[in-house]
C-alpha positions in Angstrom: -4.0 17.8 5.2 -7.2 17.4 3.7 -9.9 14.3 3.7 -10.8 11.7 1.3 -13.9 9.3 1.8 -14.0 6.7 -0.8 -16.9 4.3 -0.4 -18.0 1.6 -2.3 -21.0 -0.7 -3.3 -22.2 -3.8 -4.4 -25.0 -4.3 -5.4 -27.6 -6.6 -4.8 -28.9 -9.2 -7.4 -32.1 -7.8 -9.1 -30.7 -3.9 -9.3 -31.2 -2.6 -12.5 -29.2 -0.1 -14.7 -32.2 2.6 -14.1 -31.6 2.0 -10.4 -27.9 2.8 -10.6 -28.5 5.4 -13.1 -31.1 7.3 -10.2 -28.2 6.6 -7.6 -26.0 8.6 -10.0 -28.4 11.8 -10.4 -29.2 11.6 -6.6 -25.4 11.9 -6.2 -24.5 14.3 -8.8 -26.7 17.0 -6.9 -24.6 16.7 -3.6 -21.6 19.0 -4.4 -24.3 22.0 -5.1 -25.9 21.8 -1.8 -23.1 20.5 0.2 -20.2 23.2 1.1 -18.0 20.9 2.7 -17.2 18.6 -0.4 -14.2 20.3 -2.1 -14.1 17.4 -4.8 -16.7 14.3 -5.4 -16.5 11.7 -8.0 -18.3 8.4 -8.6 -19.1 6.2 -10.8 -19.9 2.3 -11.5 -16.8 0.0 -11.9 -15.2 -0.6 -15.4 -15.4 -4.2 -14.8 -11.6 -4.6 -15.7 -10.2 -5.9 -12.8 -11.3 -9.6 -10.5 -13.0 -8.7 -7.6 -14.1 -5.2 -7.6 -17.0 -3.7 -6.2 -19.8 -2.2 -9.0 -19.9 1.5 -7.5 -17.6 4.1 -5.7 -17.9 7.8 -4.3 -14.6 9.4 -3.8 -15.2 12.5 -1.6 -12.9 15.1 -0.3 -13.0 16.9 2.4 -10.8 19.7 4.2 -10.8 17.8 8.1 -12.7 15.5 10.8 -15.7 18.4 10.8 -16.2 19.0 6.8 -16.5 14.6 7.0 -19.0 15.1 9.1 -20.8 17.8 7.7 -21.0 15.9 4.2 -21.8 12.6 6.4 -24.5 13.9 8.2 -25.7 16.4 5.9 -29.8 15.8 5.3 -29.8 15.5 1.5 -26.3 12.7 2.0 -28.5 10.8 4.1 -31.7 11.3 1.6 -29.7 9.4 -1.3 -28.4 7.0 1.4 -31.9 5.7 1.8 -31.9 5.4 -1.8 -28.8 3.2 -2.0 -28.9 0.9 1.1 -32.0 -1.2 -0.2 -30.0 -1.5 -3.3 -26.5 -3.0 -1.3 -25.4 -6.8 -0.8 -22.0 -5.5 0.7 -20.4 -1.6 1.6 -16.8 -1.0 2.1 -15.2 2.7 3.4 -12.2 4.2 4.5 -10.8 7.7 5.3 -7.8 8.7 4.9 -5.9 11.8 4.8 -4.3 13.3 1.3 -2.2 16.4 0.8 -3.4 19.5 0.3 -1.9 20.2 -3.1 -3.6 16.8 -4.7 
């Protein structure tokens, strides 16, 4: 059983589209320099549904360690920095997912 990490934003009032759009090119770097992320998506909310959050990162991961690893990795917690100014609320689980998926 593998790992998935799904996390996701609000942001605050006053955070631009250019902002987000950073947030998304900061993120879209991680799966190159990052060899425990076997999958990684993201991307801002459709805004089809009532109360949703704007952003998500879906992550997955093969165990407790490759979490971790992506967690704690140094260029993870340089885009962190990036987003947590921007936040008015964060949600996350993990949870685990078949292998096949």
């Amino acid at each position: 059983m593998g790992i998935r990490h799904v996390a996701l934003f609000r942001w605050a009032d006053g955070v631009t589209s250019d902002q987000v759009a950073e947030v998304g090119r900061e993120l879209a770097r991680l799966p190159a320099v990052i060899p425990q992320l076997q999958a990684y998506t993201f991307g801002t909310d459709l805004g089809i549904g009532a109360d949703t959050y704007d952003f998500a990162v879906v992550a997955d991961v093969a165990d407790e360690d490759g979490f971790r690893g992506y967690r704690d990795h140094p260029k993870h917690q340089a885009v962190l920095q990036i987003i947590k100014p921007m936040l008015a609320d964060r949600a996350a689980v993990q949870f685990s997912v078949p292998d096949s998926e």
